[in-house]
C-alpha beads as a LAMMPS data file, in Angstrom:
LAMMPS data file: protein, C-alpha beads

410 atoms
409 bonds

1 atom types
1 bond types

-500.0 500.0 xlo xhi
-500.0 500.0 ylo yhi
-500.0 500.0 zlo zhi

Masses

1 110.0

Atoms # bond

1 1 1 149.055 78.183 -178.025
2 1 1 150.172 80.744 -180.833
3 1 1 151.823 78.720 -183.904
4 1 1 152.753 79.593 -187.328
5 1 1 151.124 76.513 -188.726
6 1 1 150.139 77.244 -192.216
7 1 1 147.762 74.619 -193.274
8 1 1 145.552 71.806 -191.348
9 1 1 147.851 69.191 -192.666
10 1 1 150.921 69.855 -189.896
11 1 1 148.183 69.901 -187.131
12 1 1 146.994 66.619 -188.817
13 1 1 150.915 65.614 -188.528
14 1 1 150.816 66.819 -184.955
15 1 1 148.185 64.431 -183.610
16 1 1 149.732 61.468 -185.452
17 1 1 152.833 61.859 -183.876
18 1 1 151.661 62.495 -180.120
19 1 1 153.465 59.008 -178.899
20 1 1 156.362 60.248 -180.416
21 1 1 156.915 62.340 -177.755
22 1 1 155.745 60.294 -174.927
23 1 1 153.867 62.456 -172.229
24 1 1 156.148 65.462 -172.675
25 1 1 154.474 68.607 -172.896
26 1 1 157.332 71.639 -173.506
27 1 1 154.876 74.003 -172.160
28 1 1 155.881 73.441 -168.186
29 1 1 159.249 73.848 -168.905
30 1 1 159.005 77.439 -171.005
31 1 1 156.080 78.985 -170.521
32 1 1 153.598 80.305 -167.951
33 1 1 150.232 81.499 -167.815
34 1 1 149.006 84.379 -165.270
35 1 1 145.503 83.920 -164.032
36 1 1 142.959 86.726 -162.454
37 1 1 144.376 86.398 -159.152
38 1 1 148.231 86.992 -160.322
39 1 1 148.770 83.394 -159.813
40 1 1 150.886 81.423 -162.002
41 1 1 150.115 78.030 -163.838
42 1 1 151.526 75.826 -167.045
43 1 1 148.273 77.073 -169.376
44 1 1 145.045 78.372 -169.331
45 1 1 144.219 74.738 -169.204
46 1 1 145.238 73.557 -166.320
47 1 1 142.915 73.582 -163.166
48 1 1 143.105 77.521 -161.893
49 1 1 143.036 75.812 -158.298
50 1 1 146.716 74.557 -158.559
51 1 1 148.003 78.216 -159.376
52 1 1 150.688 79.691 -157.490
53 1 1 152.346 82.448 -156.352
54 1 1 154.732 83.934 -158.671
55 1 1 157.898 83.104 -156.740
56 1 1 157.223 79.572 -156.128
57 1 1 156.065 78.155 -159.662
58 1 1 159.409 76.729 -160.542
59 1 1 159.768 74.282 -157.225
60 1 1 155.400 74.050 -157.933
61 1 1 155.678 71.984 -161.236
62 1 1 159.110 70.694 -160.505
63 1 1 156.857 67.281 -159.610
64 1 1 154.706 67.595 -162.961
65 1 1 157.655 67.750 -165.083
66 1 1 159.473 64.695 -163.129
67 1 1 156.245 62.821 -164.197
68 1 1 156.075 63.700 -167.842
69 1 1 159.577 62.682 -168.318
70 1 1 158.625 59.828 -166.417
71 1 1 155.893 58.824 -168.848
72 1 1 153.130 59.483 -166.271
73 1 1 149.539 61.029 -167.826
74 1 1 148.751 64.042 -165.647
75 1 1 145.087 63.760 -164.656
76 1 1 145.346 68.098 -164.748
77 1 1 146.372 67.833 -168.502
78 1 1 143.328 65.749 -169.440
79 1 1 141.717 68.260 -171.335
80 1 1 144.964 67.341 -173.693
81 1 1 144.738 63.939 -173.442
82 1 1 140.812 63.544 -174.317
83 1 1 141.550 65.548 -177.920
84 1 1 144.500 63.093 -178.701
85 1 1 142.621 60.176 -178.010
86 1 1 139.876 61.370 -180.544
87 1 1 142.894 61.626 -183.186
88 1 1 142.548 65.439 -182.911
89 1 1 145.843 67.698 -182.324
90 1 1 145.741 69.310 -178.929
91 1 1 147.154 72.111 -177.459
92 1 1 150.384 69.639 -175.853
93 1 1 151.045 68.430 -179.627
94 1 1 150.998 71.994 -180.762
95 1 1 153.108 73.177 -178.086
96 1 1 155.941 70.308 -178.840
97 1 1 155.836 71.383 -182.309
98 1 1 156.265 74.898 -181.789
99 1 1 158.941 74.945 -179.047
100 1 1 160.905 72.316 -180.955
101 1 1 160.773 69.290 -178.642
102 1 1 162.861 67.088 -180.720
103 1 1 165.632 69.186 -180.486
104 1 1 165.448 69.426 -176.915
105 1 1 164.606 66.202 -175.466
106 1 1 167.659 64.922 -175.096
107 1 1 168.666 67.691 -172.113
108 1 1 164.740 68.252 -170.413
109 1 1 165.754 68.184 -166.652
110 1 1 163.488 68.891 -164.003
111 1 1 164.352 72.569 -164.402
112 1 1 162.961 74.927 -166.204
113 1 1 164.407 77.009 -169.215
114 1 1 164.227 80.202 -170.415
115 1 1 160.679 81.286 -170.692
116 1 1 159.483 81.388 -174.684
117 1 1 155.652 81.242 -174.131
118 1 1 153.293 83.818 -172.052
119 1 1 149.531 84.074 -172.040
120 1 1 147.620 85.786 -170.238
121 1 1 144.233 88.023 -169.322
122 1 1 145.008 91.930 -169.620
123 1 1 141.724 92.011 -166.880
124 1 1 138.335 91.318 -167.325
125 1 1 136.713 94.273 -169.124
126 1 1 133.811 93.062 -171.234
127 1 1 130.773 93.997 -173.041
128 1 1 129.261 90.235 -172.678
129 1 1 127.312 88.488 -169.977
130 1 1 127.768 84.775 -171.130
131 1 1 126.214 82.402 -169.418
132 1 1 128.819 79.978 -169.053
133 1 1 130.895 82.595 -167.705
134 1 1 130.958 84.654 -164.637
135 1 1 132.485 87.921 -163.295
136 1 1 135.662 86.772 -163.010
137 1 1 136.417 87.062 -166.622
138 1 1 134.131 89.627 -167.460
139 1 1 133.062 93.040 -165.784
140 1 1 129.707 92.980 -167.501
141 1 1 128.496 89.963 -165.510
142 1 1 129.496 91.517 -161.939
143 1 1 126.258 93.084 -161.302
144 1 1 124.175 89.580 -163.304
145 1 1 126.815 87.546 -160.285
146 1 1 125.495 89.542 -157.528
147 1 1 121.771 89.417 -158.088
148 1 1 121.969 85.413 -158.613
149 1 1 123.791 85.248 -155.355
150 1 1 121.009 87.558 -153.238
151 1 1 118.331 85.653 -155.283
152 1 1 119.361 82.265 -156.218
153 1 1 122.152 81.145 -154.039
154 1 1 121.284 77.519 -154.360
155 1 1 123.211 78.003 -157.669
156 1 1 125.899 78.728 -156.326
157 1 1 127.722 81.689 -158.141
158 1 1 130.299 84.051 -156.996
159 1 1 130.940 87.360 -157.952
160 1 1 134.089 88.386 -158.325
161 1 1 136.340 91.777 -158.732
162 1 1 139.374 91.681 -160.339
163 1 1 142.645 94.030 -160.831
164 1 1 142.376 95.977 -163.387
165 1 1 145.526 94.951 -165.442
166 1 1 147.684 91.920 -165.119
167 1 1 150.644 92.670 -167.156
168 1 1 151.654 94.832 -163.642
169 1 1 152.927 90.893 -162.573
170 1 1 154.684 90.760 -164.890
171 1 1 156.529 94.329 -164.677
172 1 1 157.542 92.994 -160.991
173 1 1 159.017 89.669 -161.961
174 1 1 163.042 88.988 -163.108
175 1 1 162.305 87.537 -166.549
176 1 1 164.444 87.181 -169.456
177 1 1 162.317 87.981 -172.497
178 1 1 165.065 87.662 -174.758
179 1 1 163.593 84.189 -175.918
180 1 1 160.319 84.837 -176.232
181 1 1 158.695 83.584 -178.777
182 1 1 154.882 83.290 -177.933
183 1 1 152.054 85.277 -176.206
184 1 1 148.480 84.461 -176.033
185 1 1 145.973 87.084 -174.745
186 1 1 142.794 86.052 -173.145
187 1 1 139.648 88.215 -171.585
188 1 1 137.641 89.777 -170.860
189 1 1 137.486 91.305 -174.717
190 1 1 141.097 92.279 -175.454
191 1 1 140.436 94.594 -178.087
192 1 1 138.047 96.779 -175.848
193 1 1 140.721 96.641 -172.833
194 1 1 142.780 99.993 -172.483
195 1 1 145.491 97.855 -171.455
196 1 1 145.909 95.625 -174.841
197 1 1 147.962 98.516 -176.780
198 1 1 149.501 99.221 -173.843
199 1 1 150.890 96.008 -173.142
200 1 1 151.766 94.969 -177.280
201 1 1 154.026 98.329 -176.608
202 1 1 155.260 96.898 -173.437
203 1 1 156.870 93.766 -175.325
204 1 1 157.898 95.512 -178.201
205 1 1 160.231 97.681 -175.803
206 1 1 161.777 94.232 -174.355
207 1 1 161.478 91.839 -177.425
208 1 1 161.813 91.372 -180.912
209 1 1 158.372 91.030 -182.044
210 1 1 159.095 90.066 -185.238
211 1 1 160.087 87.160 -183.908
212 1 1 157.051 86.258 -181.890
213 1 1 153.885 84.736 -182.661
214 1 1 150.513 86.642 -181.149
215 1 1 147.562 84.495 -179.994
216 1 1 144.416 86.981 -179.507
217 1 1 141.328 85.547 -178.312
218 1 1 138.223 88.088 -178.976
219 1 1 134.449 87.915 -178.640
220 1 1 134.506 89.998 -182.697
221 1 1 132.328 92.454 -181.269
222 1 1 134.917 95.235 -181.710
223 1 1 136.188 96.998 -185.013
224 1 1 139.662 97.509 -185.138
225 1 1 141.604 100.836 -185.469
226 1 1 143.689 100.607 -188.457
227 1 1 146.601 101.790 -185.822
228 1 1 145.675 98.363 -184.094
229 1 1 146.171 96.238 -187.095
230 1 1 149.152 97.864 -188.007
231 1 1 150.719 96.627 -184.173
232 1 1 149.576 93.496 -184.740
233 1 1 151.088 93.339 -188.406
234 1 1 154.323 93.956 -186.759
235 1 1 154.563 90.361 -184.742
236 1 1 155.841 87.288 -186.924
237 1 1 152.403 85.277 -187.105
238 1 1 149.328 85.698 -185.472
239 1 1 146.375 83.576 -184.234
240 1 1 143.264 84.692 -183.874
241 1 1 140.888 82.986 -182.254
242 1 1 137.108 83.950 -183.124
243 1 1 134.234 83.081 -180.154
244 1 1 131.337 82.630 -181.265
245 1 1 128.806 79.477 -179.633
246 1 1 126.331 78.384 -182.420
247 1 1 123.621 79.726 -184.798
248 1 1 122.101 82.772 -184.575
249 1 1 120.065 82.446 -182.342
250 1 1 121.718 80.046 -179.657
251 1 1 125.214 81.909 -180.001
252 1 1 122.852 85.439 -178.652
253 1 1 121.430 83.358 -176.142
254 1 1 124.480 81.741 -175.043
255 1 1 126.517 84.555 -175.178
256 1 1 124.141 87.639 -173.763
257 1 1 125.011 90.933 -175.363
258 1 1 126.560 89.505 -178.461
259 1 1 125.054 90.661 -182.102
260 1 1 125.549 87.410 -184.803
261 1 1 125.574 89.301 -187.574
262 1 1 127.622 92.109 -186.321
263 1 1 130.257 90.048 -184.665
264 1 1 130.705 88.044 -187.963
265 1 1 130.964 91.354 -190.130
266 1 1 133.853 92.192 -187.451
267 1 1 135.716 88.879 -188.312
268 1 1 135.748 89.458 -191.871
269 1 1 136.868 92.447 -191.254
270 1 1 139.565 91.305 -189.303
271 1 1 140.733 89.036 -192.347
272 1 1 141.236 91.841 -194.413
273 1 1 143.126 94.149 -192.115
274 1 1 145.430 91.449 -191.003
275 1 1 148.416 90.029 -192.740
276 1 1 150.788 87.062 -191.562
277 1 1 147.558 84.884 -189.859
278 1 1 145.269 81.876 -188.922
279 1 1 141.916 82.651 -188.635
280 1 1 140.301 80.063 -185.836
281 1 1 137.167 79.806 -184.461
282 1 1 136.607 78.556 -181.268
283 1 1 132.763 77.335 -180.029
284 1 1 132.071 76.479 -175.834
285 1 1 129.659 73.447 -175.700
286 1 1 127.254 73.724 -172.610
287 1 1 123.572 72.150 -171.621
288 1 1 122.151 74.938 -173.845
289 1 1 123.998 74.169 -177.290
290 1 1 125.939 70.907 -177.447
291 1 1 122.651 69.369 -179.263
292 1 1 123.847 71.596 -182.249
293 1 1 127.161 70.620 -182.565
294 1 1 127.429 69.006 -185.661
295 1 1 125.650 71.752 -187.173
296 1 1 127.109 74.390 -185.417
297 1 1 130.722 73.233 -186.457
298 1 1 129.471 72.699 -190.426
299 1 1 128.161 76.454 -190.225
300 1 1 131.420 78.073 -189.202
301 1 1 133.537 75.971 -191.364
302 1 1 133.435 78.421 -194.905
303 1 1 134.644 81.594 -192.392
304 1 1 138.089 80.562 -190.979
305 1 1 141.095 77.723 -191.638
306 1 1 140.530 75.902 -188.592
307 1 1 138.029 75.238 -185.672
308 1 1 138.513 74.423 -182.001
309 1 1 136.355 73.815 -179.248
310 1 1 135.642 73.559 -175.461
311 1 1 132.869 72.400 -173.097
312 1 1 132.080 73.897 -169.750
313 1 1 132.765 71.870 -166.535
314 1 1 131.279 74.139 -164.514
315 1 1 127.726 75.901 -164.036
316 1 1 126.138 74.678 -167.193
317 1 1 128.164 71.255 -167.669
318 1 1 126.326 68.435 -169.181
319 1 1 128.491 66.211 -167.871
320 1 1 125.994 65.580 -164.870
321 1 1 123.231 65.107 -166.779
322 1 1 120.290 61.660 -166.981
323 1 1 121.140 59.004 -169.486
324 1 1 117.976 60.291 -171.540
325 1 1 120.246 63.213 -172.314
326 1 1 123.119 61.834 -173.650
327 1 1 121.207 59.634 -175.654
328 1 1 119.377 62.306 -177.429
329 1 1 122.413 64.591 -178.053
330 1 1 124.538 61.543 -179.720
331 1 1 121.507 60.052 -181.860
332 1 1 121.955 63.324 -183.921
333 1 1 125.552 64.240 -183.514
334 1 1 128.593 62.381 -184.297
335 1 1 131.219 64.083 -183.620
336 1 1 134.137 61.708 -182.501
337 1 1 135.366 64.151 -179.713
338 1 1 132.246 64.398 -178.106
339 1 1 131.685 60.576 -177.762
340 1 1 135.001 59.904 -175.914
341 1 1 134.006 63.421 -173.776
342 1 1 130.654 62.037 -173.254
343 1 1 132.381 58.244 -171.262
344 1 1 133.103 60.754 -168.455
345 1 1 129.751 61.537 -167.935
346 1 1 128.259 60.453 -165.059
347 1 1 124.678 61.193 -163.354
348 1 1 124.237 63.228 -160.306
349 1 1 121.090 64.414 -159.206
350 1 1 121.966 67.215 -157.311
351 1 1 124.016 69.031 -159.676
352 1 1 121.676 68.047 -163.031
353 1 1 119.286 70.343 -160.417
354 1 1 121.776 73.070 -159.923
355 1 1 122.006 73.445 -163.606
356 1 1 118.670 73.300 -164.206
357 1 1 118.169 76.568 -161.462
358 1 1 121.016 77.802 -163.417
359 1 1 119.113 78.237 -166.588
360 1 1 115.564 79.479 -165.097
361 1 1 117.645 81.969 -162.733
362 1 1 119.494 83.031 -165.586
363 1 1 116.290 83.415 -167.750
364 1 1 114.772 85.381 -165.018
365 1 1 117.373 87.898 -164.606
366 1 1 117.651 88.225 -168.477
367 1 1 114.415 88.591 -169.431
368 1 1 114.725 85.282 -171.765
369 1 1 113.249 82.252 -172.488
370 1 1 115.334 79.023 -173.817
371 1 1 112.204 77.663 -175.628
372 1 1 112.827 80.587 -177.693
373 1 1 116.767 79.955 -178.247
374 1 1 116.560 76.258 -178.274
375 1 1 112.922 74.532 -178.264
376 1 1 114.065 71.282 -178.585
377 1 1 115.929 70.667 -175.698
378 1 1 113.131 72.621 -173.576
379 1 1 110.646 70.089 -174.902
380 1 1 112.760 67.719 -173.796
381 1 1 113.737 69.076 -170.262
382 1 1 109.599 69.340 -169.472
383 1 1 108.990 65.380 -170.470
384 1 1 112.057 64.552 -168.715
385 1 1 112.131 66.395 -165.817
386 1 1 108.213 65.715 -165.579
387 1 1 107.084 67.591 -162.238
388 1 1 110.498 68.553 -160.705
389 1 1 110.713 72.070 -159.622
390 1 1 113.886 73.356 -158.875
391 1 1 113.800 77.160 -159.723
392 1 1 110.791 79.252 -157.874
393 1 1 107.934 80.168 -155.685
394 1 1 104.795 80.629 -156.955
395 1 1 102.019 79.878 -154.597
396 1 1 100.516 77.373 -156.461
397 1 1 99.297 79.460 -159.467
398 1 1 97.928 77.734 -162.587
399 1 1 99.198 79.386 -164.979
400 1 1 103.083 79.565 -163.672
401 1 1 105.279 79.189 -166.460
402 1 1 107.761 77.613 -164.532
403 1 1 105.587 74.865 -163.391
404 1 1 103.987 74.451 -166.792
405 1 1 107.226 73.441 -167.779
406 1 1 107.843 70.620 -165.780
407 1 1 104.103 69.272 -165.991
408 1 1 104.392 65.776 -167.820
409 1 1 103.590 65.648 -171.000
410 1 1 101.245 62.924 -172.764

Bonds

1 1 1 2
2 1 2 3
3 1 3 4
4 1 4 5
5 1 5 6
6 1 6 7
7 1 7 8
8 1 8 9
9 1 9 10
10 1 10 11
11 1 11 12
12 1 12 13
13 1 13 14
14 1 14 15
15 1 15 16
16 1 16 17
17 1 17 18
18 1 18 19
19 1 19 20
20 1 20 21
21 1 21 22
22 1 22 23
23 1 23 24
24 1 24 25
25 1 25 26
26 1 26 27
27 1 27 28
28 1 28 29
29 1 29 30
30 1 30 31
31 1 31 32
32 1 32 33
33 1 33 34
34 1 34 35
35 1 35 36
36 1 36 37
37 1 37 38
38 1 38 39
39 1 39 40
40 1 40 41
41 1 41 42
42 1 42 43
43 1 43 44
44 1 44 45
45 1 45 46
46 1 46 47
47 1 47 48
48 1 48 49
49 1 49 50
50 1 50 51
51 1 51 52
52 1 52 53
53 1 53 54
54 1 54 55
55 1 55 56
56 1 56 57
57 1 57 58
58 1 58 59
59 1 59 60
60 1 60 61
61 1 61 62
62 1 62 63
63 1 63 64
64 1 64 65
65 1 65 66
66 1 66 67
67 1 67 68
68 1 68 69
69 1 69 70
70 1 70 71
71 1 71 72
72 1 72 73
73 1 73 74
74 1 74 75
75 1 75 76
76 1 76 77
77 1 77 78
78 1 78 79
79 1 79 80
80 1 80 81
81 1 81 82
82 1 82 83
83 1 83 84
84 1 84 85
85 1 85 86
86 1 86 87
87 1 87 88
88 1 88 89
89 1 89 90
90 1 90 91
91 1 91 92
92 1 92 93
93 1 93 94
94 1 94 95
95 1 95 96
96 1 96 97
97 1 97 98
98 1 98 99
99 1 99 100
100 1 100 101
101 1 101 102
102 1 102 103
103 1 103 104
104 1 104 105
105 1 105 106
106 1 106 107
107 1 107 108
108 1 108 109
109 1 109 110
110 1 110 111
111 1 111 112
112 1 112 113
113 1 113 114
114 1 114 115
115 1 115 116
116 1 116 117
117 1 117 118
118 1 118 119
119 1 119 120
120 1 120 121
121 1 121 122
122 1 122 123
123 1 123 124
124 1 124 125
125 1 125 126
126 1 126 127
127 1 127 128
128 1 128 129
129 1 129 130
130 1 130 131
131 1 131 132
132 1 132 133
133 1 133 134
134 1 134 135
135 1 135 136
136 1 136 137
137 1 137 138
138 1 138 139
139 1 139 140
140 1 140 141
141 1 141 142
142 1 142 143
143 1 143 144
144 1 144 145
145 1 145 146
146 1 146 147
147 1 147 148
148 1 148 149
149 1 149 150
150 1 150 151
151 1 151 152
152 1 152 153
153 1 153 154
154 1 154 155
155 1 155 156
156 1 156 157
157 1 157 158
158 1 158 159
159 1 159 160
160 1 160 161
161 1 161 162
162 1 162 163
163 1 163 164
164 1 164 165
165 1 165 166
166 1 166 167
167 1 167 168
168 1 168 169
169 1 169 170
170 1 170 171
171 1 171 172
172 1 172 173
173 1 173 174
174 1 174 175
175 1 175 176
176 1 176 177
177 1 177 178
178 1 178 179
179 1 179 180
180 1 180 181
181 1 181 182
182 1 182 183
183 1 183 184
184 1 184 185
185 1 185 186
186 1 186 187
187 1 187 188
188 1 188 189
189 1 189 190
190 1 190 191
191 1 191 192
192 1 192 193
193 1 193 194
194 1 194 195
195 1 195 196
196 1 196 197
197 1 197 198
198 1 198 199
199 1 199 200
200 1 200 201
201 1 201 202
202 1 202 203
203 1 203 204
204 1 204 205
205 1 205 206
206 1 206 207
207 1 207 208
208 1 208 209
209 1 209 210
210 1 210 211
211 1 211 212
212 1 212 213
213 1 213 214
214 1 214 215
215 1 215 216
216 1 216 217
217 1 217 218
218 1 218 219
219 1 219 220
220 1 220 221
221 1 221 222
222 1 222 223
223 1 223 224
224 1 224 225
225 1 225 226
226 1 226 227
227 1 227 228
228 1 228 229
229 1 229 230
230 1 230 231
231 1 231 232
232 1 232 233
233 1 233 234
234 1 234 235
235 1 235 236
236 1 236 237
237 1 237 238
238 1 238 239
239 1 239 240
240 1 240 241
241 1 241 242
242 1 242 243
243 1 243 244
244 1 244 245
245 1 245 246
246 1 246 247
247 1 247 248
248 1 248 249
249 1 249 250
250 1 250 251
251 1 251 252
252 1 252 253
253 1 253 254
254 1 254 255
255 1 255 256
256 1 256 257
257 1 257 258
258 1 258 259
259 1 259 260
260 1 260 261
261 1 261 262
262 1 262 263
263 1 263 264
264 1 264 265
265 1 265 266
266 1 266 267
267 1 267 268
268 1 268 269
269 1 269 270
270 1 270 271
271 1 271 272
272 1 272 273
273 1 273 274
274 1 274 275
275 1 275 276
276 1 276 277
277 1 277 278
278 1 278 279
279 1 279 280
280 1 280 281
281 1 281 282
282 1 282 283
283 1 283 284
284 1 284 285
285 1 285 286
286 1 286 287
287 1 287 288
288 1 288 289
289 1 289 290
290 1 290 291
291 1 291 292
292 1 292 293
293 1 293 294
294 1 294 295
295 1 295 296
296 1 296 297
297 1 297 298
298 1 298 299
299 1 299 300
300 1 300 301
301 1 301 302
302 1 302 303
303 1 303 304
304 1 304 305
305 1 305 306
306 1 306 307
307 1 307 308
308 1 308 309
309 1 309 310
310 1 310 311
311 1 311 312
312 1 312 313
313 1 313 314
314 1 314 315
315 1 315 316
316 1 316 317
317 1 317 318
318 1 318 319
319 1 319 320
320 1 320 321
321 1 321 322
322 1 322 323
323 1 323 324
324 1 324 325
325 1 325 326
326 1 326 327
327 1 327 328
328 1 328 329
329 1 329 330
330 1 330 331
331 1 331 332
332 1 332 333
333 1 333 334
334 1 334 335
335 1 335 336
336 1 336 337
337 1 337 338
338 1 338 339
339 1 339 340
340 1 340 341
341 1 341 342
342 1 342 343
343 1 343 344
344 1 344 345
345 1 345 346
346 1 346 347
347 1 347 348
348 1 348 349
349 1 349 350
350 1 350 351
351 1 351 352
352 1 352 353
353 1 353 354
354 1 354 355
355 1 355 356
356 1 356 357
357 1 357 358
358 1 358 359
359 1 359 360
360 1 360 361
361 1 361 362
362 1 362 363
363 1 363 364
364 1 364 365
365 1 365 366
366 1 366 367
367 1 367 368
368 1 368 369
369 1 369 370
370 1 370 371
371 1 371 372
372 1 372 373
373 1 373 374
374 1 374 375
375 1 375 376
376 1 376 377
377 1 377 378
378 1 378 379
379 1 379 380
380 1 380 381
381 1 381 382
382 1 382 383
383 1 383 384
384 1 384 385
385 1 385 386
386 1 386 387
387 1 387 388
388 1 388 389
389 1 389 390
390 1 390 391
391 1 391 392
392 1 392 393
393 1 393 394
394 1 394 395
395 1 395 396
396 1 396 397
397 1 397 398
398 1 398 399
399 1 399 400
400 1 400 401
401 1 401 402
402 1 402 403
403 1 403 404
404 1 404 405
405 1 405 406
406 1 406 407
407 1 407 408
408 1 408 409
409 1 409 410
């Protein structure tokens, strides 16, 4: 959610006053978020599999804003509801802030209003491969997708092609941008896509942009035309948002084709050629990092004005994983958002095996090795997972370092 917050202190404010405004979230009732399919949801938080087709998303969430103004949690705004029960502001508190929800609650209906807030992926065009991610939000992952499904397909990944540029939607839809006041753009890598200019010129021939606030979320591995900078320096306030997954060497792991070094030259650089701002980095958590989080959040800390982060659900989630596992990561980590995220865990076999195929499959196709990017937890996985081979063939050979790595160790 783009804001204009200036300091830490009115997010701070945000979080305290969450039960001030009940269950409410002002993002269902002015703004929208486009997915990869041209679907339409609240945000780029809520479950992709409740998206809908462009002409039906008012009557969709008619039944999600009923129960907010009802005082009824929505299980698909959880995400929301996890940070706020740390004491952390979340995107819903941010949102309330921003659209002004205590000037409006007095006449929320059902209905919708006039849309304020957009955000959105231009496509999918990319020059990372991360491994949390898959094809559908980057183009550089396609041909990684397809070789994991004709060689692993107990892992279960799908490749996926996607339109080229999403902002078409939004061409062929009757919407009043007189009021808007808000876009976030997603990836892909924004700055890379030939569609980013394109589009910033697109609402600057249908809005006032100095009256809008620009959320950017980029992978930093881009420099930036001055004739860039000087678009961006024309919208009221922007956000940028900063990926990066770790140290050195777990964030190039993590996030294949990424340069640590380079990409943090890039957001430095970015500070300096930008004006009305919040720097933000943002960090996923998966299997493969979230041992380093305490760490990784400390290192990042000196290079923006605030930090956010995210953990994936999906083919690296270590929210399947053994009790030995969660015990380890929390013994060195204590990190107050993590511990509530961590009472959701629960154990199942099958998928703690899925991920671990994940990671070997993932090290095969790559060329990579995650004793090299994180030692630790492969020490670990081998006494843990003792003898359990989930990953490969190998005819029984001795020296098999895939075997070796689930012998037990003494």
């Amino acid at each position: 959610m783009a804001s204009s917050y200036k300091d830490v202190e009115n997010l701070k404010k945000a979080a305290l006053d969450k039960d001030s405004c009940g269950t409410v979230c002002m993002i269902p009732w002015e703004g929208m978020a486009v997915t990869m399919r041209n679907e339409i949801r609240p945000c780029c938080r809520f479950p992709g599999k409740a998206a809908v087709a462009p002409e039906l998303y008012e009557e969709a969430f008619k039944g999600l804003r009923q129960n907010m103004l009802a005082g009824v949690r929505d299980e698909r705004c959880r995400k929301c509801w996890e940070e706020e029960d740390a004491g952390i502001p979340s995107m819903r508190t941010r949102a309330n802030i921003f659209h002004g929800y205590e000037f409006k609650k007095d006449i929320l209906t059902e209905k919708p209003r006039k849309l304020t807030h957009i955000e959105l992926s231009l496509d999918n065009i990319c020059n990372f491969q991360c491994r949390m991610c898959g094809s559908q939000f980057s183009s550089k992952a396609l041909k990684r997708d397809v070789w994991l499904q004709d060689n692993h397909p107990d892992v279960h990944i799908e490749p996926a092609k996607v339109q080229k540029s999403r902002y078409e939607t939004l061409k062929d839809m009757n919407i009043d941008w007189s009021e808007l006041r808000s876009v976030k753009l997603l990836g892909g890598e924004p700055f890379m896509s030939p569609n980013f200019m394109d589009f910033l010129y697109f609402l600057d021939m249908r809005a006032d942009v100095s009256k809008v606030d620009l959320e950017i979320v980029t992978n930093c591995s881009y420099k930036m035309p001055e004739e860039m900078a000087e678009m961006i320096n024309e919208f009221k306030f922007l956000r940028l948002s900063g990926s990066f997954d770790g140290t050195k060497k777990i964030n190039e792991y993590q996030r294949v084709g990424s340069n640590w070094e380079e990409g943090l030259t890039n957001w430095l650089e970015y500070r300096d050629l930008l004006t009305k701002k919040r720097m933000v980095i943002h960090q996923t958590f998966s299997v493969l990092n979230v041992n380093t989080i305490d760490e990784s959040l400390a290192l990042y800390e000196p290079h923006c004005d605030s930090q956010s982060w995210s953990y994936d659900e999906y083919q690296l989630s270590f929210l399947c994983a053994p009790d030995w596992f969660e015990e380890w990561v929390l013994s060195t980590n204590k990190n107050e958002k993590l511990r509530n995220i961590f009472k959701k865990r629960v154990h199942d076999d099958e998928k703690w095996k899925r991920v671990m195929r994940t990671i070997y499959a993932l090290d095969e196709f790559h060329e990579t090795n995650i004793e090299e990017a994180n030692p630790e937890l492969a020490r670990l996985l081998r006494i843990n997972n003792k003898r359990r081979i989930y990953n490969h063939k190998c005819n029984g050979d001795p020296d098999c370092f895939y075997c070796n790595m689930y012998q037990e160790v003494i």
